[in-house]
C-alpha positions as CSV (number, residue, x, y, z in Angstrom):
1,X,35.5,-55.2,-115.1
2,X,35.2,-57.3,-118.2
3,X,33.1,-60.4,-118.9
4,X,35.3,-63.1,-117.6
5,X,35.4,-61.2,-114.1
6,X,31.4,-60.9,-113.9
7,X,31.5,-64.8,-114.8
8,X,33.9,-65.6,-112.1
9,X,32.4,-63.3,-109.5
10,X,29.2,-64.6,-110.1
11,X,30.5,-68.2,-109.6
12,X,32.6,-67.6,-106.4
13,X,29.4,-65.9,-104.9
14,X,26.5,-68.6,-106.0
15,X,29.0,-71.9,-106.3
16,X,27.6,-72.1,-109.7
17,X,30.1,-73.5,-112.3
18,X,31.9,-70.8,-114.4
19,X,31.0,-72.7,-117.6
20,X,27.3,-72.3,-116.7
21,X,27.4,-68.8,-115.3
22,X,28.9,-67.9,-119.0
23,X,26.4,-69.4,-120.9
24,X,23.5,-67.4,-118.9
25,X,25.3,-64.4,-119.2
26,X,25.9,-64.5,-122.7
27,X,21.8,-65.4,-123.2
28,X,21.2,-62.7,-121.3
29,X,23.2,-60.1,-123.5
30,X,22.0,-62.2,-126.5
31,X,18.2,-61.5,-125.6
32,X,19.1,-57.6,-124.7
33,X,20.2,-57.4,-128.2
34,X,17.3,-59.4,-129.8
35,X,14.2,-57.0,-128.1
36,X,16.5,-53.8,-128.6
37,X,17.2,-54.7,-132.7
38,X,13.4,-55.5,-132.8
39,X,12.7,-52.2,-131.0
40,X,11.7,-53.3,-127.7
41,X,13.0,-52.2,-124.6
42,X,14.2,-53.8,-121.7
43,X,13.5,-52.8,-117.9
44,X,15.0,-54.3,-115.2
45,X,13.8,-52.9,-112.0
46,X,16.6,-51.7,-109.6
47,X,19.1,-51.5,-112.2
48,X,18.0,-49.6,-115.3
49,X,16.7,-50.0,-118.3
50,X,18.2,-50.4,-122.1
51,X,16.4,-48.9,-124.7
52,X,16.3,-47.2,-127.8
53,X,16.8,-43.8,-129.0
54,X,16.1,-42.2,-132.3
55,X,18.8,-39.3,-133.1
56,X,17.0,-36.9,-135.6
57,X,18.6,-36.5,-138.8
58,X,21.2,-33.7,-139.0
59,X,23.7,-31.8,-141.5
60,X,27.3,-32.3,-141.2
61,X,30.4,-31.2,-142.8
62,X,33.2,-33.5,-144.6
63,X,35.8,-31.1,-143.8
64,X,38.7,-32.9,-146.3
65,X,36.3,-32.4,-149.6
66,X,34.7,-29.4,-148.1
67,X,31.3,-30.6,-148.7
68,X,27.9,-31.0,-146.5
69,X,26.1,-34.5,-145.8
70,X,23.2,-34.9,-144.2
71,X,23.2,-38.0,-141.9
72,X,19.7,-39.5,-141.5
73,X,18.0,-40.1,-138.6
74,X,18.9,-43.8,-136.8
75,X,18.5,-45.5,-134.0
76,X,20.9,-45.9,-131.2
77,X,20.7,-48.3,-128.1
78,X,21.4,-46.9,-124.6
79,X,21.2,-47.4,-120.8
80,X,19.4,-45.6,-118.3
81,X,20.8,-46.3,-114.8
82,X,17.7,-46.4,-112.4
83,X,17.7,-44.3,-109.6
84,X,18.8,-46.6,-106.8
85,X,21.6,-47.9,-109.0
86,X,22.5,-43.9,-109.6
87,X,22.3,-43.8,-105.5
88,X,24.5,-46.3,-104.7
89,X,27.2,-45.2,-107.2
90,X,26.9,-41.6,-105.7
């Protein structure tokens, strides 16, 4: 499902115009991104919660030059399906 069909789902089921609909969704993703970037997370009860992970710093190996690099620890963003969402995909 992409974008566009969340937008027009969401307006065939509230009667909301599609214009509209697309604006709040794309202030929704917009805010997401804001906390997460400043290292906030976001819950949203019943459906999960997006937040931030920190991968440790690790050795790897450039195979081509035959060479180690050590790739520093960073953050990632994720999702964490709650568990009624988990249920009802089950």
């Amino acid at each position: 499902m992409t974008k566009a069909d969340i937008v027009s789902e969401i307006s065939k089921s509230t009667g909301i115009d599609k214009a509209s609909v697309l604006e709040t969704l794309e202030k929704f993703m917009e805010t997401v991104k804001d906390s997460l970037a400043s290292g906030e997370n976001v819950y949203l009860r019943g459906f999960g919660s997006f937040i931030v992970k920190t991968r440790s710093q690790k050795t790897a190996r450039n195979i081509s030059k035959n060479t180690t690099i050590i790739i520093p620890e960073h953050k990632i963003p994720a999702f964490k399906p709650a568990k009624v969402f988990m249920e009802q995909v089950k």
